[in-house]
C-alpha positions in Angstrom: 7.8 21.3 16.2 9.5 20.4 19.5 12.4 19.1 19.6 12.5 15.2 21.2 13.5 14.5 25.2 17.6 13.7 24.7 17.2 10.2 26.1 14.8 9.3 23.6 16.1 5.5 22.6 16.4 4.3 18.9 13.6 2.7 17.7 13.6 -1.5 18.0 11.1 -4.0 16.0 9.7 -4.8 19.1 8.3 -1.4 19.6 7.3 0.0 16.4 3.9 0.7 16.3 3.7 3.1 13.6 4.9 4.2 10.0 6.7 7.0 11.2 8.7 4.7 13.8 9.0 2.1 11.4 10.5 4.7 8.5 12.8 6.4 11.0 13.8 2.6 11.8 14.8 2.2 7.6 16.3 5.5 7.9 18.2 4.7 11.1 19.4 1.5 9.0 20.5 3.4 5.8 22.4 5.8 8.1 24.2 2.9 9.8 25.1 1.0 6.3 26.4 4.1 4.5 28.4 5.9 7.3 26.1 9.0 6.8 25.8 11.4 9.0 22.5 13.1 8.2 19.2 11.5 6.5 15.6 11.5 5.3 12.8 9.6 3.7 10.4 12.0 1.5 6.9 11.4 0.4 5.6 12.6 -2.8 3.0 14.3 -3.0 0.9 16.3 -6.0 2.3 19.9 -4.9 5.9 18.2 -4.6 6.8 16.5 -1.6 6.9 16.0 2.5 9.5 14.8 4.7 8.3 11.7 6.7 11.4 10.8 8.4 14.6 12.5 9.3 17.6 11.8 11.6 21.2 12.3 12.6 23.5 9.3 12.8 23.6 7.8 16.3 21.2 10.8 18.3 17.7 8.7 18.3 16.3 11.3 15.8 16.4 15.1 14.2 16.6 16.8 17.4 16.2 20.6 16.1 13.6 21.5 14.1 15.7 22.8 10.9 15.4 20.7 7.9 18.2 18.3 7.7 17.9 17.0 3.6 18.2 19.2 0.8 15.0 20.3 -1.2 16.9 20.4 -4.6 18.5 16.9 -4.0 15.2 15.4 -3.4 13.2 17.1 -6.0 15.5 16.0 -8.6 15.9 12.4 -7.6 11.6 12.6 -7.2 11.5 14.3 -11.1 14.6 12.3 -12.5 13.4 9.1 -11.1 16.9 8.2 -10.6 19.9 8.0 -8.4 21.1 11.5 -7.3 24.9 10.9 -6.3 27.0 14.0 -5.4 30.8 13.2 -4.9 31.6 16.6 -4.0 29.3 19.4 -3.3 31.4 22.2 -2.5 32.4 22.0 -6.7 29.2 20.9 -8.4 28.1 23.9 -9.7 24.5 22.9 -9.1 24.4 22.5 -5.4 27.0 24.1 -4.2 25.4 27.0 -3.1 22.2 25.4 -1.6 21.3 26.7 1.8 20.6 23.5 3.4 23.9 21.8 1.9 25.8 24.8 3.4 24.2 24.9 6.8 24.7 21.4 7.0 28.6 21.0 6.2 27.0 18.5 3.4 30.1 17.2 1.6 28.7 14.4 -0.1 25.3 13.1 -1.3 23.1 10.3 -2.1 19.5 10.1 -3.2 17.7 7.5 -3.9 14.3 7.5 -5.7 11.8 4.8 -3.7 9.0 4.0 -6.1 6.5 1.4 -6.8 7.2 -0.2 -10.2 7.8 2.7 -12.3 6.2 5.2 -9.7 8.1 7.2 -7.8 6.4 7.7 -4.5 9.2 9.0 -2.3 13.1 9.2 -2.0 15.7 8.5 0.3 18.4 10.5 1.3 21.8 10.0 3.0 24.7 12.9 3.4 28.4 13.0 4.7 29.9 16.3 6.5 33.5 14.7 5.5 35.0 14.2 1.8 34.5 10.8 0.8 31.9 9.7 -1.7 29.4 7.0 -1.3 30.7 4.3 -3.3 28.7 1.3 -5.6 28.0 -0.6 -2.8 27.1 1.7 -0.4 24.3 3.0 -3.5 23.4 -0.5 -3.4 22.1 -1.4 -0.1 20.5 2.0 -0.5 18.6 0.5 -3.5 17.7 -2.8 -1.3 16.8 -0.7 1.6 14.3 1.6 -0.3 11.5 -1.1 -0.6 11.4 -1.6 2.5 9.7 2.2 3.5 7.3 1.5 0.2 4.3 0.0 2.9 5.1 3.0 5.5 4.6 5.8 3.0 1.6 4.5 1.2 -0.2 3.7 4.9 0.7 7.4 5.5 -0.6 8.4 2.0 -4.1 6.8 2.2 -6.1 9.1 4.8 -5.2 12.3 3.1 -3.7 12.1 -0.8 -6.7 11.0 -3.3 -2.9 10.2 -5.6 -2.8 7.2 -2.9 -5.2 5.0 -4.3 -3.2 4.3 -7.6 0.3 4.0 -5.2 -2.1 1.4 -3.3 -2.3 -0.9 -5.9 1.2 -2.4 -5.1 3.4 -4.5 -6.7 6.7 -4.7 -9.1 5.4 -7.7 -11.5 5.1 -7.0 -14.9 0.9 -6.9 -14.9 1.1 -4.6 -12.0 3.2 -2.4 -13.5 1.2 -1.8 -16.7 -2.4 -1.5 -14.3 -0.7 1.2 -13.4 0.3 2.7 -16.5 -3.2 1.9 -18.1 -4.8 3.5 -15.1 -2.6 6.5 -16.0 -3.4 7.4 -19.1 -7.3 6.7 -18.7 -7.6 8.3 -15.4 -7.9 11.7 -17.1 -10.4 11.0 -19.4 -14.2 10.2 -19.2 -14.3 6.7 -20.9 -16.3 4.0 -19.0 -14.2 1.6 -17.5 -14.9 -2.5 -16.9 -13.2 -4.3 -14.4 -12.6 -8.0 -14.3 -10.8 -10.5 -12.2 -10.9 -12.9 -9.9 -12.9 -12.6 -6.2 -10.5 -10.8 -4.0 -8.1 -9.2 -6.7 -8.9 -5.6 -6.1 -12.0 -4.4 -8.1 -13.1 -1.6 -6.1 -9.3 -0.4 -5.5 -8.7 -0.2 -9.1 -12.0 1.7 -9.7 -10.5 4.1 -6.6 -7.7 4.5 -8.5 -9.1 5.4 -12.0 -11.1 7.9 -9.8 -8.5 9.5 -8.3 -6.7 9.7 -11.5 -9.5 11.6 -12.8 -10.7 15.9 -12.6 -13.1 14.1 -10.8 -10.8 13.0 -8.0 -11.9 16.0 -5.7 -15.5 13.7 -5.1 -16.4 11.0 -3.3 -16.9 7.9 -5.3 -20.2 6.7 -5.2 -20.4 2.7 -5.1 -23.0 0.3 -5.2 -22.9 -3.9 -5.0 -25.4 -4.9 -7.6 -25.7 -8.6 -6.2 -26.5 -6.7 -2.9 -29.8 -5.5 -3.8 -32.5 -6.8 -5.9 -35.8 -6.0 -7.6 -37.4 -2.2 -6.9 -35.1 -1.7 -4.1 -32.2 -1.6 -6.7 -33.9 0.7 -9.1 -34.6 3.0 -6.0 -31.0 3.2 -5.2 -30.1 3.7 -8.6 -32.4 6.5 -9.6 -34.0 7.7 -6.4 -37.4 8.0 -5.7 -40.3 10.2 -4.6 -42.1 9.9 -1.6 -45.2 7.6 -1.8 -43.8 6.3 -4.9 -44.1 2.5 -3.5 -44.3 0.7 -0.3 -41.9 2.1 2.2 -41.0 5.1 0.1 -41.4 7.7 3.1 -39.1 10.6 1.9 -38.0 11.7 -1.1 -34.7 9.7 -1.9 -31.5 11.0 -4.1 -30.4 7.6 -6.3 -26.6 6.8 -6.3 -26.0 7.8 -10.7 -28.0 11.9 -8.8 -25.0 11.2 -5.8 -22.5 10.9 -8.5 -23.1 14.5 -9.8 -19.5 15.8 -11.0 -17.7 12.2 -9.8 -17.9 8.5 -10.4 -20.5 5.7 -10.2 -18.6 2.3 -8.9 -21.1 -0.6 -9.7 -19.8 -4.1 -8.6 -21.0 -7.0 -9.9 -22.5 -5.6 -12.9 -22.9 -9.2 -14.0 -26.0 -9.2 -11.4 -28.0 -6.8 -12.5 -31.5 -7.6 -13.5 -32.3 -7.4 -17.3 -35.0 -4.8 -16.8 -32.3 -2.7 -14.5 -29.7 -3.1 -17.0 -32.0 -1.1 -20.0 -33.0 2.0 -17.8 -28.6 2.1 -17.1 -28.3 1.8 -20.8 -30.9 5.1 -21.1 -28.9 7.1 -18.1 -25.3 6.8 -19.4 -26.5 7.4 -23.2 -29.0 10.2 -21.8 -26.6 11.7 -18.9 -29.9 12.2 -17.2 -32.3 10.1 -14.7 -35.8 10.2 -13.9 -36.5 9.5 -10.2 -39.3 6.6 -9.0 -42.8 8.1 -8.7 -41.8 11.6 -11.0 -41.9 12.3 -14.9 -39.4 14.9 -15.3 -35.5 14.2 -16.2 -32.7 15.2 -14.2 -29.3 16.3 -16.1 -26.8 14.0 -13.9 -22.6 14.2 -15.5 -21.1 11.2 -14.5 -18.4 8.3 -14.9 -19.0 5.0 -14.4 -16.5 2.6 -13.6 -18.4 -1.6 -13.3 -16.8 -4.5 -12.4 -17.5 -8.3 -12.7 -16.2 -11.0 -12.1 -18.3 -13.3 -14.6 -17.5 -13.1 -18.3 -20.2 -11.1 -19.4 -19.8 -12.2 -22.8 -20.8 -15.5 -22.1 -23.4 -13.6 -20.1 -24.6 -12.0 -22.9 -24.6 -15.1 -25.2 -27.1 -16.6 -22.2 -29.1 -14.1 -22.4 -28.5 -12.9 -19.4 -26.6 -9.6 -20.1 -27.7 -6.6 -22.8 -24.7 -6.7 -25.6 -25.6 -2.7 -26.1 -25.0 -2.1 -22.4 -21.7 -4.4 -22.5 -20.5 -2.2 -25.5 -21.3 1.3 -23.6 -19.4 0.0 -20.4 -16.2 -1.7 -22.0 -14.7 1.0 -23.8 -11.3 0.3 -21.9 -11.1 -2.9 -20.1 -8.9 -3.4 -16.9 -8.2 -7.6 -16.2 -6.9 -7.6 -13.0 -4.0 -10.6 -12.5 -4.8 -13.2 -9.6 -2.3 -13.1 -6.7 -0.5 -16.3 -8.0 0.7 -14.9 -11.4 2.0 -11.7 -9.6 4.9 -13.4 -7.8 7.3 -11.5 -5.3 4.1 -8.7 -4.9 3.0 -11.0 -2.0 6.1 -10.3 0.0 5.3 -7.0 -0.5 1.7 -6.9 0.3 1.8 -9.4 3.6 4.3 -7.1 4.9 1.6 -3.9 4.7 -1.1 -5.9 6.0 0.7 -7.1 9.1 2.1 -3.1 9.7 -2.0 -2.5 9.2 -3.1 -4.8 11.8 -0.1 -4.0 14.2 -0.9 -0.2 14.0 -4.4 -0.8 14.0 -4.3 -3.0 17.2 -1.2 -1.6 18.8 1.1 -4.9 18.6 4.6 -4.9 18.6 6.5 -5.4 14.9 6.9 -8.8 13.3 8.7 -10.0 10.8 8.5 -13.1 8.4 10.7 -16.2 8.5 12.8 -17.5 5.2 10.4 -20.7 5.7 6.6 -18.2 5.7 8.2 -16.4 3.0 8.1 -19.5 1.0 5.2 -20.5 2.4 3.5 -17.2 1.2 5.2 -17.6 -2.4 4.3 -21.1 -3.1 0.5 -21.3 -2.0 -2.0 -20.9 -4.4 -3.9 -18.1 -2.7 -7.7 -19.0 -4.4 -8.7 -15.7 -2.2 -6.3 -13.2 -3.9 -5.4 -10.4 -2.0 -8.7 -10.7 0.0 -7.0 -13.9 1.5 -4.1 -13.1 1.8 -5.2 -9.6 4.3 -7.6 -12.1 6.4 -4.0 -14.4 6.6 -1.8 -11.8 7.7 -4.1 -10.3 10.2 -4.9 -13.8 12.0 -1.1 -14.3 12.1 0.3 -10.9 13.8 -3.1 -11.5 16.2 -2.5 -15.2 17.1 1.7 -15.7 16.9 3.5 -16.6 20.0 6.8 -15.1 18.6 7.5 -12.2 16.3 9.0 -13.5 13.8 6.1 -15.6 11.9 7.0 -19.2 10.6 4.8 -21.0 8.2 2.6 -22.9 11.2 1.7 -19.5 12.1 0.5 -18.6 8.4 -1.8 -21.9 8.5 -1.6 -22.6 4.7 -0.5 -26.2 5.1 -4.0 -27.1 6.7 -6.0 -25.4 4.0 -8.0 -27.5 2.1 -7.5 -25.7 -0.9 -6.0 -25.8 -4.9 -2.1 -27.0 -4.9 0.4 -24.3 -4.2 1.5 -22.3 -7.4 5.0 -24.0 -7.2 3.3 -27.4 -7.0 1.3 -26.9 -10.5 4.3 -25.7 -12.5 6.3 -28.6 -11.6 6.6 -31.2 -14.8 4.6 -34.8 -14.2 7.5 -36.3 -15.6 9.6 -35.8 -12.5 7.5 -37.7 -10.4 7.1 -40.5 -12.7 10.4 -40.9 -13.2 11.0 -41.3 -9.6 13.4 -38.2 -8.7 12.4 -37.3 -5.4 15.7 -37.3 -3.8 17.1 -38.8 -0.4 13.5 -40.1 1.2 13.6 -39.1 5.0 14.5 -35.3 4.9 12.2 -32.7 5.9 9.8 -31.5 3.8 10.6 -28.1 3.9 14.7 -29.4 2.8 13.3 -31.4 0.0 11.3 -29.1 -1.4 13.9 -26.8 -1.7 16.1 -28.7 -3.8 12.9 -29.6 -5.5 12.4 -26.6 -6.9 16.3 -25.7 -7.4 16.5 -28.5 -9.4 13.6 -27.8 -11.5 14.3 -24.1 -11.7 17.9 -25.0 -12.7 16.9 -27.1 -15.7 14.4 -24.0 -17.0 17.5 -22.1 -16.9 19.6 -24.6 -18.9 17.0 -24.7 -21.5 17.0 -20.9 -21.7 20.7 -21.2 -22.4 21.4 -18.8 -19.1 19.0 -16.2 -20.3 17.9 -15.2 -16.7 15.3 -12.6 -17.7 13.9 -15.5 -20.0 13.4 -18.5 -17.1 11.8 -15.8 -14.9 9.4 -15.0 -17.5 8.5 -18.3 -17.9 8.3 -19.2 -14.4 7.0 -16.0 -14.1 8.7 -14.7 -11.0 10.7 -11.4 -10.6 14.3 -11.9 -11.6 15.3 -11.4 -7.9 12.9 -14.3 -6.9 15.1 -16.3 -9.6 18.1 -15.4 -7.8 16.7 -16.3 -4.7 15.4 -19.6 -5.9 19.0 -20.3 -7.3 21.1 -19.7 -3.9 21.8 -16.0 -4.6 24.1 -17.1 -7.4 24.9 -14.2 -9.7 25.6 -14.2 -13.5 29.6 -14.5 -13.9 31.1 -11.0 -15.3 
């Protein structure tokens, strides 16, 4: 690696372009905010780890090619999942010796696991050449700044780590968190998976996350949109055919279940697939073999299959409309996706990926998101899921005048669409009792104080209890916080 020109300049937001800018721009930050002198942001990876970022206080960037973080510091913040905080090197019996620590003059430490819910997916790291420990606060605004790189190391992740898929499925609410955890566990094993959820919510990115969870991982999936395709044309992509076998048949064809040979067969909107269709799928998974159109003689296939819907199939199959023996053989674990309004503060999260996305992708300059489009993004009702909420970012960073995105820019208010998830959780009885407060403010102003007033009430009938009121307004606790003027419980 060569070392950077010497009057490279620090990183701005109106010039970062990339993740790796943008993570040396959060690193740059945690240096500042610590008093550091040395730093790093790791990225885990299946064989361990790599270092995505690195930099010396003040000098625009590492500017020799020697490691500046210590591998044992981040392995065990990475394996502990918790905050590694060394007060003293030079008499911790543990690191005391490390050759990097040495080399460095490393006095004192702090490590800071960066994960998504209960996912560890990389680590930040901050050291001091003099003897003075990093103190509460300073571990603090570590902890604050570590979500921020979370969108930057999984946009790094996703060309190259088939682990990525499952760090993709962001989020720190509650039904997020136990996707994840679900995914897990079943990832390993062979069991047919069934998707549901709403339009938008993330179907196919769950199934690429079972998948690469899986032995399997080291294939491509194989996917196919059932609702795409109809009549012969379906069972020919399903189970291939011979040449000559019907009209149009010019070569002989290898189906998608053949394809899947060794990985996994992704069928969206099982729910569409004819009733004469869904019997020969019935005969392949029971079977593990398929017969291709125009020949007699079975082929032994191994695959998972992984469908998604997002119709209840068993009202489906009460219709008539969907075999209850194939429903059986598909469901043995069942993955309900939540909608993007029940998965509160994740939106923050996710509209700040998708706008690094587009600005990488199209080579824009940084933006960032106003107090007023972060409550815009948190109270609308988002009937698109995550699929609206991509297209919304993306026409934003393209079309703003400024960088910094207000909610005009979002668009949301013009939509003609459900009432905002704030909006439906608010009690009728306010309004017919007449408590709309001083008529005349702004909107924005009173509906603020709207909803501090109505989230101050939950909280007085949950007696305080914090963790309660944001369970049943079912927001993060931090969002709570938020809501309530940053105002902490009393010690």
């Amino acid at each position: 690696m060569h070392p950077d020109p010497p009057d490279r300049p620090s990183p701005s937001e109106g010039d970062i372009r990339s993740a790796p800018l943008a993570l040396d721009l959060v690193l740059a930050t945690a240096l500042e905010e610590t008093d550091a002198d040395l730093g790093a942001i790791a990225a885990g990876e299946r064989s361990g780890y790599s270092l995505v970022a690195q930099r010396r206080r003040g000098d625009g960037g590492a500017l020799d090619p020697e490691q500046l973080a210590s591998d044992t510091v981040i392995v065990d913040a990475l394996g502990g999942q918790a905050i590694v905080c060394i007060e003293d090197v030079a008499g911790h019996l543990r690191y005391r010796h490390r050759p990097s620590l040495v080399d460095q003059r490393v006095r004192a430490v702090a490590c800071v696991p960066i994960s998504i819910g209960r996912r560890v997916v990389g680590a930040l790291y901050v050291a001091r050449r003099e003897p003075r420990p990093f103190g509460t606060a300073e571990l603090e605004r570590l902890q604050a700044l570590a979500p921020q790189a979370v969108p930057f190391i999984v946009e790094l992740r996703l060309p190259g780590d088939s682990s990525s898929a499952l760090d993709a499925l962001l989020g720190d609410s509650p039904r997020m968190a136990d996707l994840r955890r679900r995914i897990e566990k079943i990832g390993p094993t062979d069991l047919a998976v069934l998707v549901t959820g709403e339009t938008g919510t993330g179907k196919e990115l769950t199934a690429q996350a079972v998948h690469a969870a899986s032995p399997r991982w080291r294939q491509p999936l194989v996917a196919l949109n059932c609702a795409a395709i109809s009549g012969t044309l379906l069972e020919a992509e399903l189970f291939g055919c011979r040449r000559g076998a019907f009209t149009g048949a010019t070569v002989d064809r290898v189906g998608r279940i053949e394809a899947a040979h060794g990985s996994t067969l992704f069928l969206d909107e099982i729910g569409d697939m004819p009733l004469g269709m869904q019997a020969a799928l019935l005969r392949a998974l029971q079977e593990k073999e398929v017969v291709r159109l125009g020949e007699n003689t079975p082929r032994p296939v191994d695959f998972r299959v992984v469908a998604a819907s997002n119709k209840d199939l068993t009202a489906e199959v009460a219709a008539g409309r969907f075999r209850d023996d194939l429903l059986f053989r598909l469901r043995e674990v069942t993955l309900a996706l939540p909608s993007l309004s029940e998965r509160g503060e994740d939106v923050l999260l996710l509209a700040r990926l998708f706008m690094r996305q587009c600005e990488r992708q199209l080579s824009l300059p940084v933006h960032t998101l106003s107090e007023a489009a972060e409550r815009a993004l948190l109270a609308y009702a988002w009937p698109g899921n995550v699929r609206e909420l991509r297209s919304t970012l993306r026409r934003a960073v393209v079309l703003a005048d400024a960088l910094e995105l207000g909610p005009d820019d979002l668009g949301l208010a013009d939509e003609d669409g459900p009432e905002s998830s704030v909006q439906r959780t608010l009690p009728e009885t306010l309004a017919e009792r007449g408590d709309l407060g001083d008529l005349g403010r702004p909107l924005d102003e009173a509906r603020d104080a709207f909803v501090l007033r109505y989230v101050s009430a939950v909280l007085e009938r949950f007696a305080g209890d914090r963790e309660a009121t944001a369970a049943s307004l079912r927001i993060s606790i931090r969002t709570l916080y938020r809501l309530l003027g940053n105002r902490r419980p009393k010690a």
